[in-house]
PLY file of the C-alpha trace (Angstrom):
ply
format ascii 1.0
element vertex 494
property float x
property float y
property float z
element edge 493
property int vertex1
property int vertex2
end_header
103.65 119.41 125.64
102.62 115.47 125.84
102.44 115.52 121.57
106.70 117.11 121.66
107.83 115.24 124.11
106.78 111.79 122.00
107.40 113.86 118.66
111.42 114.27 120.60
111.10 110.32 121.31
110.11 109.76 117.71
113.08 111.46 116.56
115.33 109.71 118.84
114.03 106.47 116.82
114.20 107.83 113.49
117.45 108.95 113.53
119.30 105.92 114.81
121.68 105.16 111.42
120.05 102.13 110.95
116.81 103.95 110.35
118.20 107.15 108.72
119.55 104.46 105.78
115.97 103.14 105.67
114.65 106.65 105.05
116.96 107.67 102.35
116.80 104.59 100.60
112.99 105.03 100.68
113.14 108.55 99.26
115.42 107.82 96.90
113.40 104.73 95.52
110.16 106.67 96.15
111.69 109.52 93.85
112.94 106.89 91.10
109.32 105.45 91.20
107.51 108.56 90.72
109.79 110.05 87.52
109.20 106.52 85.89
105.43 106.95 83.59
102.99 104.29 84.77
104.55 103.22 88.19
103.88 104.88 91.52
103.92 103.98 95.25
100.97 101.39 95.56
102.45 98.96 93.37
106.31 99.45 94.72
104.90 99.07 98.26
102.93 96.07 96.99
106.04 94.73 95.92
108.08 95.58 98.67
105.29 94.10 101.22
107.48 90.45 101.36
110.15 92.36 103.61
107.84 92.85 106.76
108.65 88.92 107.45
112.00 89.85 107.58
112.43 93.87 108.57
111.42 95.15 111.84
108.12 96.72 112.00
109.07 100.57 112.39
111.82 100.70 109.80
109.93 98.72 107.81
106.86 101.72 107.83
110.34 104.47 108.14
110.80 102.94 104.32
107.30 102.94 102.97
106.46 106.34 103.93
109.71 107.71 101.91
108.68 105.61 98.98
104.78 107.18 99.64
106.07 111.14 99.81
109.32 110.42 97.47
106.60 109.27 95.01
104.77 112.64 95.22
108.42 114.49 94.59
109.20 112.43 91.44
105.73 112.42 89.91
106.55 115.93 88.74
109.64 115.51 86.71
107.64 113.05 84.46
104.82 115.79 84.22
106.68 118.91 83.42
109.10 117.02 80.68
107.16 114.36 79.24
103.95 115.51 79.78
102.84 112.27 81.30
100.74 112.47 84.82
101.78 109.60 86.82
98.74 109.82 88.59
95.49 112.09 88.23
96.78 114.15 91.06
99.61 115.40 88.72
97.38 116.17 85.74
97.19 119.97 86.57
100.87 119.58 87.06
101.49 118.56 83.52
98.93 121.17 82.47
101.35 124.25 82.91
104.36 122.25 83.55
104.75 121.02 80.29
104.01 124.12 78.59
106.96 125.87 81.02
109.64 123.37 80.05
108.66 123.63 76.18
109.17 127.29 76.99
112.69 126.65 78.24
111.47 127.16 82.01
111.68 123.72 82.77
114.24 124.03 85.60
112.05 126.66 87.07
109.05 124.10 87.05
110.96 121.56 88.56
112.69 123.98 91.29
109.04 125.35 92.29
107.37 121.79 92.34
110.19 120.44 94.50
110.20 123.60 97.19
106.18 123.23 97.39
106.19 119.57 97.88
108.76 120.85 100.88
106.62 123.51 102.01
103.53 121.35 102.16
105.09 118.38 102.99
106.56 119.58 106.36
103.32 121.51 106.87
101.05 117.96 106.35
103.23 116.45 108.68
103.06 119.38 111.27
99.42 118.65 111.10
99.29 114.61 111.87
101.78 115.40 114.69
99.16 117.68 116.75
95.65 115.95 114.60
96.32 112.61 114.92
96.02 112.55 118.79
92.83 114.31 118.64
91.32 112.50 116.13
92.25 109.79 118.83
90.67 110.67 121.34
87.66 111.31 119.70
87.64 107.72 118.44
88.15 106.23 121.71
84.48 107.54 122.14
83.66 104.27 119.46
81.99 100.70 119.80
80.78 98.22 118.29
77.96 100.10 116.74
79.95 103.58 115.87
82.99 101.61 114.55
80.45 99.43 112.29
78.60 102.84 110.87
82.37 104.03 110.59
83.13 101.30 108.59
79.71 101.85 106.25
80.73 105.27 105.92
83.91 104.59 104.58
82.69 101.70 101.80
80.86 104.58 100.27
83.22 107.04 100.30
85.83 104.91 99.18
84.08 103.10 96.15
82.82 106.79 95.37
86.07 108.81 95.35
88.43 105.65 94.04
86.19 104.59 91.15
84.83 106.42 87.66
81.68 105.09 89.16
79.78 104.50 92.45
79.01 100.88 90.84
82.34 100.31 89.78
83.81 100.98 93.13
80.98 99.00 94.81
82.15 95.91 92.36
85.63 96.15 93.39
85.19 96.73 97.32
82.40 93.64 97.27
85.18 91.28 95.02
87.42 92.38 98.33
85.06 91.47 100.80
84.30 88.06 99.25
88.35 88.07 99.71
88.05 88.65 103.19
85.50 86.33 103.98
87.62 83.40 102.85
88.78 80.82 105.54
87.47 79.50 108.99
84.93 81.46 110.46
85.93 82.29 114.18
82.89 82.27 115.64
81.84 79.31 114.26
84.47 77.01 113.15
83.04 76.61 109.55
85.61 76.67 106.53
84.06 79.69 104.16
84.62 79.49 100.34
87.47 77.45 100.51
86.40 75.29 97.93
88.48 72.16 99.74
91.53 73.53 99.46
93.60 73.01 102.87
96.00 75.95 102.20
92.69 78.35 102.17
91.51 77.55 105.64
93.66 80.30 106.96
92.59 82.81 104.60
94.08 84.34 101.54
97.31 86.34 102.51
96.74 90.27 102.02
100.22 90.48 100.53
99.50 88.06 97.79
96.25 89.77 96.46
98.25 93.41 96.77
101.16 92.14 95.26
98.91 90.51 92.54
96.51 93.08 91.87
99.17 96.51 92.15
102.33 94.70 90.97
101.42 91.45 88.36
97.66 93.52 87.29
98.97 96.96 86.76
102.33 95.60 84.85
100.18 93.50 82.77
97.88 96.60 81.99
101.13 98.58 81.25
102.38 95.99 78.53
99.37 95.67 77.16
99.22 99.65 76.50
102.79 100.07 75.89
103.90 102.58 72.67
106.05 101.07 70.49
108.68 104.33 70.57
109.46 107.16 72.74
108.07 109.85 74.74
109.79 113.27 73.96
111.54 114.33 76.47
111.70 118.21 77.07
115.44 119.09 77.61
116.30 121.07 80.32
117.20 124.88 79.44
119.14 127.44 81.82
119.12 127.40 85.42
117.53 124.88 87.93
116.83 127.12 89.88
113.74 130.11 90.76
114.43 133.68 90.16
113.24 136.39 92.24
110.04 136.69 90.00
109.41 132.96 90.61
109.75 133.19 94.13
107.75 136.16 94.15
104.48 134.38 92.28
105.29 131.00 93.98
105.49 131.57 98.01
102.00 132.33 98.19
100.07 129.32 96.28
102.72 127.07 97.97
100.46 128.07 101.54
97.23 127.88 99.66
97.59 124.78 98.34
98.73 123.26 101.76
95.79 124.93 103.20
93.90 123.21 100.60
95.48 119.99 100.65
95.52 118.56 104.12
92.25 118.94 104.99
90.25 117.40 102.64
93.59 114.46 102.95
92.64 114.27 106.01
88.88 113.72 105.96
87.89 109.82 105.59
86.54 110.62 101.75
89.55 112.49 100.68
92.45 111.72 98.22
94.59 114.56 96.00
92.61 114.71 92.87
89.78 117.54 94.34
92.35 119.37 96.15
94.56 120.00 93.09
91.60 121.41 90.55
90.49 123.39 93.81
94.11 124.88 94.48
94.63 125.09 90.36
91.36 127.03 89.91
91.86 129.50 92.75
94.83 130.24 92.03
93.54 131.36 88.25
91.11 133.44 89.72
93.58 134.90 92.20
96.16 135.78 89.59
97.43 138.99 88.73
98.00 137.33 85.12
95.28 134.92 84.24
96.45 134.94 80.50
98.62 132.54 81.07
96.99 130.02 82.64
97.26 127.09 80.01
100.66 128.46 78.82
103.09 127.76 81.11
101.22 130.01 84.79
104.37 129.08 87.56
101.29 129.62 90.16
99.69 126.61 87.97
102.84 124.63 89.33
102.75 125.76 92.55
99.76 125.48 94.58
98.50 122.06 92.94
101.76 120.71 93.37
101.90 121.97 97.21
97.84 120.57 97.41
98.67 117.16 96.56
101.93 116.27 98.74
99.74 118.04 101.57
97.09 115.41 100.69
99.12 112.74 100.60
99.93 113.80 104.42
96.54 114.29 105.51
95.50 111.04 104.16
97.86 109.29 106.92
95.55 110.37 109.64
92.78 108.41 108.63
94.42 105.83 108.15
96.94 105.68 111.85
93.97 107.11 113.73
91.13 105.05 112.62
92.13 102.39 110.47
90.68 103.91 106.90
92.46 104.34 104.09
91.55 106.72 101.70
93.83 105.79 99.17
95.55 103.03 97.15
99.25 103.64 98.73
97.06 104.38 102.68
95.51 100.40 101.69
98.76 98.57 100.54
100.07 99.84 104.08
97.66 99.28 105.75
97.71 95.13 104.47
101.56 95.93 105.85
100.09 96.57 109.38
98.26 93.53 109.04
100.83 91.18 108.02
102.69 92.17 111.55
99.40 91.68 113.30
99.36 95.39 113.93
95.76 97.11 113.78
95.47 100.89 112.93
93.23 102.37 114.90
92.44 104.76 118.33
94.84 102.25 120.68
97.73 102.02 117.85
99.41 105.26 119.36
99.32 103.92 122.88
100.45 99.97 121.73
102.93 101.05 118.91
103.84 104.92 120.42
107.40 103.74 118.97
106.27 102.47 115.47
104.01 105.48 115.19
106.05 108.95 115.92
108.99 107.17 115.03
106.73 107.39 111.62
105.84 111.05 111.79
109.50 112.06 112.94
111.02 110.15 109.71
108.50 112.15 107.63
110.14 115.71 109.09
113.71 114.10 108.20
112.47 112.39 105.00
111.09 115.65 103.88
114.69 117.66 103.86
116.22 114.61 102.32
113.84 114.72 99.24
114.42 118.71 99.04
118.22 118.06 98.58
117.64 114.82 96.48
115.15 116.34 93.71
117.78 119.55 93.00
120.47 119.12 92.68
120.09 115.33 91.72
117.00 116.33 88.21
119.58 115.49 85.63
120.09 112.10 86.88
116.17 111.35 87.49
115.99 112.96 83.50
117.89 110.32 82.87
115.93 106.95 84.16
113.26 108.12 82.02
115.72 106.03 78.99
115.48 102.68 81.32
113.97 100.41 78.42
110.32 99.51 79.52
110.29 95.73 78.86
113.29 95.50 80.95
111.13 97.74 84.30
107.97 95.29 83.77
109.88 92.24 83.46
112.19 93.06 86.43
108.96 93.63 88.42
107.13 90.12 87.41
110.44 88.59 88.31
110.41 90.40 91.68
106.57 89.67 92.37
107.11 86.16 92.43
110.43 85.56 94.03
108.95 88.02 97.12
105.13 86.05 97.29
107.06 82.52 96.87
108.98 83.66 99.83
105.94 84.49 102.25
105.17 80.70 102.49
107.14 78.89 99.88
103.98 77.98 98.64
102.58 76.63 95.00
99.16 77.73 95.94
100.14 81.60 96.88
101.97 81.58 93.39
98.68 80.36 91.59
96.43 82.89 93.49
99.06 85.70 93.05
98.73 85.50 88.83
94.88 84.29 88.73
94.50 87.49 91.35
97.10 89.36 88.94
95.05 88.97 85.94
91.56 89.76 87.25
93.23 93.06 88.20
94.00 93.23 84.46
90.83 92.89 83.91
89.61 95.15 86.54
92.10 97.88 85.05
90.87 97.45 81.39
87.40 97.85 82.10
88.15 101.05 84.20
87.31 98.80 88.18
89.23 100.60 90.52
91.11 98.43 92.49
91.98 99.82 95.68
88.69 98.88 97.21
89.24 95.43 96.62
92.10 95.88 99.01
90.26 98.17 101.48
87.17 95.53 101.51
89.28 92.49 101.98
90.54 94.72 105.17
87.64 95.92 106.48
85.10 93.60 105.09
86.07 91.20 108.15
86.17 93.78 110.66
82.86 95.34 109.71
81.42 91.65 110.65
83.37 91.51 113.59
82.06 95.03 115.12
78.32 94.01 113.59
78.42 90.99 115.59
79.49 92.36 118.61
76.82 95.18 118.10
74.22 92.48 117.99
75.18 90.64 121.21
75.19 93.46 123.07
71.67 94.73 121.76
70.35 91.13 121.88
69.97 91.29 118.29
68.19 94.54 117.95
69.26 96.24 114.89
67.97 99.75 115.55
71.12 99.95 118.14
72.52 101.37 115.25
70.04 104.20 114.65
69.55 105.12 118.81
73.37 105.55 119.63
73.46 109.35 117.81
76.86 108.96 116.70
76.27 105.73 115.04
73.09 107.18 113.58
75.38 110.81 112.30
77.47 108.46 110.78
75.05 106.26 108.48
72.90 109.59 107.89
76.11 110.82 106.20
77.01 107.63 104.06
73.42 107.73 103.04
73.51 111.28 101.74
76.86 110.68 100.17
75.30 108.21 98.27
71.89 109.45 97.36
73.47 113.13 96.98
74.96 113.05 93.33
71.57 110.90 92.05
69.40 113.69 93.62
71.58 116.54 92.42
71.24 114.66 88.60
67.57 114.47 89.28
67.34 118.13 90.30
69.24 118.64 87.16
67.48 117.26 84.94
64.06 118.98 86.06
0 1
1 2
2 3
3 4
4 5
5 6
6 7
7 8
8 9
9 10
10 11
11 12
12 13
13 14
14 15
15 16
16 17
17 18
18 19
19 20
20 21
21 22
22 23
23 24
24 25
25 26
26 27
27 28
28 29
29 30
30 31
31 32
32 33
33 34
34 35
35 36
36 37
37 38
38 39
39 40
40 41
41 42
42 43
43 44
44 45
45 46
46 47
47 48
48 49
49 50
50 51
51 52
52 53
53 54
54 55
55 56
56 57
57 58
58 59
59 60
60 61
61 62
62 63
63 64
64 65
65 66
66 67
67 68
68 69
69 70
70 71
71 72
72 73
73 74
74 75
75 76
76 77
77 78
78 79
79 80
80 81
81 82
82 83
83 84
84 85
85 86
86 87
87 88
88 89
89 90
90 91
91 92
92 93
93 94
94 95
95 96
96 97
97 98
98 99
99 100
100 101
101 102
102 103
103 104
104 105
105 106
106 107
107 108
108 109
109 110
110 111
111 112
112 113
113 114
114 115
115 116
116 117
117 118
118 119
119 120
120 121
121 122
122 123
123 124
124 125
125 126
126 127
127 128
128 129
129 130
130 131
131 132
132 133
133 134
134 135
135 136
136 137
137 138
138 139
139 140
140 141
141 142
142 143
143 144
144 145
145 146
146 147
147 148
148 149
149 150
150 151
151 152
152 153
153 154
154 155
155 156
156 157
157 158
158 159
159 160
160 161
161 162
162 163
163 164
164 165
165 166
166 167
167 168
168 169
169 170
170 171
171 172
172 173
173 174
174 175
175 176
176 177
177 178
178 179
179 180
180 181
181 182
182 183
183 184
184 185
185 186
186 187
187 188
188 189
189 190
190 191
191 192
192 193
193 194
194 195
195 196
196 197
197 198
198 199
199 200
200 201
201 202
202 203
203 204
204 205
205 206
206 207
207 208
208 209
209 210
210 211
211 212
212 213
213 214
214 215
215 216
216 217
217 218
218 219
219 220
220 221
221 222
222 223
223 224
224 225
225 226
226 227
227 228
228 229
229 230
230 231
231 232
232 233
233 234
234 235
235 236
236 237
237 238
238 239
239 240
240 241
241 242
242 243
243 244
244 245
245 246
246 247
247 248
248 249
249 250
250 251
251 252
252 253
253 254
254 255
255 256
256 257
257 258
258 259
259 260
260 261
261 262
262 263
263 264
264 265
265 266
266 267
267 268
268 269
269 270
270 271
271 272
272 273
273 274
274 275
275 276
276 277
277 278
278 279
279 280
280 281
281 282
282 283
283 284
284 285
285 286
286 287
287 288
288 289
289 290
290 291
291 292
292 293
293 294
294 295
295 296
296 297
297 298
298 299
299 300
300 301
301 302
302 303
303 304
304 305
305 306
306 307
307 308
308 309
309 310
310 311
311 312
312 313
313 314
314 315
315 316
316 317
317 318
318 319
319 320
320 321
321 322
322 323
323 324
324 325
325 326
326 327
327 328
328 329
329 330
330 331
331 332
332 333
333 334
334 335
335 336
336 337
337 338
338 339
339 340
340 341
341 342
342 343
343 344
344 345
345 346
346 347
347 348
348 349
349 350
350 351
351 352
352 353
353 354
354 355
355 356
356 357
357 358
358 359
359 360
360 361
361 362
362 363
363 364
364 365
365 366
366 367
367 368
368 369
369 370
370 371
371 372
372 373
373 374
374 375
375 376
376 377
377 378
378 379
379 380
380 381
381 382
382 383
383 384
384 385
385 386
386 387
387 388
388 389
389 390
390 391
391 392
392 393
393 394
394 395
395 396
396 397
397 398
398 399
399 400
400 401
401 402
402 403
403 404
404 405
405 406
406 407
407 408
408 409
409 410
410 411
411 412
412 413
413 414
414 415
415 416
416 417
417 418
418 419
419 420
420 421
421 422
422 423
423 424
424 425
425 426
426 427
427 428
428 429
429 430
430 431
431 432
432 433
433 434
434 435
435 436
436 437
437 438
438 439
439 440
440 441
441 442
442 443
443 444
444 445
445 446
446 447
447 448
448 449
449 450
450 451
451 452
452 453
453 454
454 455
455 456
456 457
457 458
458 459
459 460
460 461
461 462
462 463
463 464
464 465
465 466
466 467
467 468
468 469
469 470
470 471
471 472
472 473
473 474
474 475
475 476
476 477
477 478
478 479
479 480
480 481
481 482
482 483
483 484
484 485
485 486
486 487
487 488
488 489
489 490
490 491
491 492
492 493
């Protein structure tokens, strides 16, 4: 009863007008984001990140979690009529999407993508309303040691799941840490890596390295891959809408692929690209009709589509409850905590009960505004698809700086933000992942902070982190997550 009465006082602060504005413009630009090929909700929150000097904190997080799930709606349209996956988690989507609209069943595609992201959206957010507390109080159990083993768990899992490679990954989140690391130390007093420059004594700004590496980096990448000429763009045939048969096939991968979804979201080494192949191959096995799986299979749609919007809800537990993020979008906002001095983590929903289920109660509102945006509202997204690309990346370089020259009307913060911005070209080109470069800049710090603590209150002994059994479950599982895939090649191989 504790978890609805705050869910009630969430909903009293998400749907004050002021915040009920912030929601639907977030949804709305989260939706615009996701139908345009190349963008998606890292590098729009990246670019967006200026405003938290400006916008209070809650409404502020009320807009960035429209923008995350709007994202998820729109990244559909794009992949049923253009065949072009956003992101990896719509790759399945474009799959049998595609092959549906060239079929003339694109409004069908669209209908059943937009009622699953519904479905699974408002079921992910059922489950951080009643998880997140538990997860909670679970991690108030933490110190110094657990929270640094915590930390080491999630460096592996991230550089493994966010990277083509566990050394690519491991690049990236060490580039982040070296980030980090930059400034006065405060235990010591000693300038780090600053190289004598007075404006790095208090550290490179999160904002500035997001904003360069998701907003300057990944429109730089864009150019520089940019087709001279069109994608064709499926027209829409019939209906946009779901006949009985649809709705028939449809209602039950919808579940399955929320079942699927929000679990492994949830879990500290999760993110929506396993969760959609999972939901896409069960529900070929499952079907009554696997003949036309690869030709245009609405359950194709469906339950992968359902899978990853419920991922991108589980993935917010991680990150409120403990401070992880498990995913590009989870690390952008997570820098957003941090520029309002805000740390995620077990005490966040007892210092911030506001900011947080005022949060989860946007994302039940959010949801229902999405469901009547994407319906009625497809020919107009069809449309943005014509916006002329040079225009969209030069509008966003134009934005990037005006919004990082802002933070500290700086010369140095514009200089980082393009030298930052074009090692993340470089990162992108050479297939670096560059999430982790956010997550390590976060974390990196904190790790040192809870490993120093650790060893004061051993008295240096570093086995403190192998006698405290939940410290010790921890590393054993970061180790085998690790070693696990080299073994498994090994055993392979023999």
């Amino acid at each position: 009863m504790d978890t609805l009465a705050q869910l009630a006082q969430g909903f009293a602060v998400a749907l004050t007008p002021i915040n009920l504005v912030w929601a639907l413009v977030g949804v709305t630009l989260g939706t615009a984001i996701g139908v345009l090929p190349g963008l998606g909700p890292a590098l729009t929150i990246a670019l967006l990140l200026p405003i938290t000097f400006k916008v209070d904190a809650t409404s502020a997080f009320i807009l960035f979690a429209g923008i995350y799930y709007g994202a998820m709606y729109g990244g559909s349209t794009t992949s049923i009529l253009i065949n072009t996956p956003g992101e990896s988690a719509t790759i399945i989507t474009a799959l049998e999407g595609h092959k549906m609209a060239r079929r003339g069943r694109g409004g069908a595609a669209l209908a059943t993508a937009a009622i699953g992201s519904f479905v699974a959206g408002t079921v992910g957010t059922v489950g951080i309303t009643f998880l997140a507390p538990v997860v909670v109080d679970f991690a108030l159990k933490f110190g110094p040691a657990e929270y640094f083993s915590l930390m080491i768990l999630a460096f592996v899992t991230v550089s493994a799941v966010l990277g083509s490679s566990a050394v690519r990954g491991l690049t990236s989140l060490a580039f982040g840490v070296y980030l980090g690391m930059i400034g006065v130390d405060l235990q010591t007093g000693q300038a780090r890596f600053t190289f004598g420059v007075p404006e790095l004594l208090d550290g490179i700004n999160v904002i500035v390295v997001a904003v360069g590496l998701f907003a300057v980096g990944e429109t730089l990448y864009l150019c520089a891959r940019h087709r001279y000429g069109k994608d064709e763009i499926v027209p829409l045939q019939g209906s946009v809408w779901m006949s009985r048969e649809d709705w028939r096939r449809s209602w039950r991968p919808w579940l399955r692929g929320t079942a699927i979804g929000f679990p492994i979201g949830a879990l500290p080494a999760g993110g929506a690209e396993v969760p959609t192949f999972l939901s896409y191959y069960m529900e070929k096995k499952l079907s009554k009709r696997p003949e036309e799986f690869g030709h245009g299979a609405i359950e194709g749609v469906a339950g992968p589509e359902a899978a990853n919007n419920a991922s991108a809800a589980g993935v917010l537990v991680p990150m409120l409850t403990l401070g992880l993020p498990t995913s590009a979008t989870a690390a952008i906002m997570l820098s957003a905590f941090q520029s309002y001095g805000i740390n995620p983590g077990p005490l966040l929903m007892q210092s911030q009960p506001q900011l947080v289920w005022g949060l989860i109660a946007s994302l039940y509102i959010g949801n229902v505004m999405l469901l009547v945006l994407n319906l009625p509202l497809v020919g107009l997204w069809v449309r943005m698809l014509s916006i002329p690309t040079p225009l969209l990346y030069g509008g966003i370089l134009v934005f990037a700086t005006i919004g990082t020259y802002g933070i500290s009307n700086s010369p140095v913060d514009l200089i980082l933000l393009y030298i930052i911005g074009g090692i993340g070209f470089v990162m992108r080109k050479f297939d670096f992942p560059t999430a982790p470069v956010i997550i390590g800049m976060i974390l990196g710090p904190l790790a040192e902070q809870e490993f120093r603590r650790a060893m004061t209150i051993s008295q240096g002994d570093l086995t403190v982190f192998l006698t405290k059994p939940l410290s010790a479950t921890l590393l054993a599982i970061a180790l085998a997550l690790w070693a696990g895939p080299h073994i498994y090649r090994l055993i392979k191989k023999g």
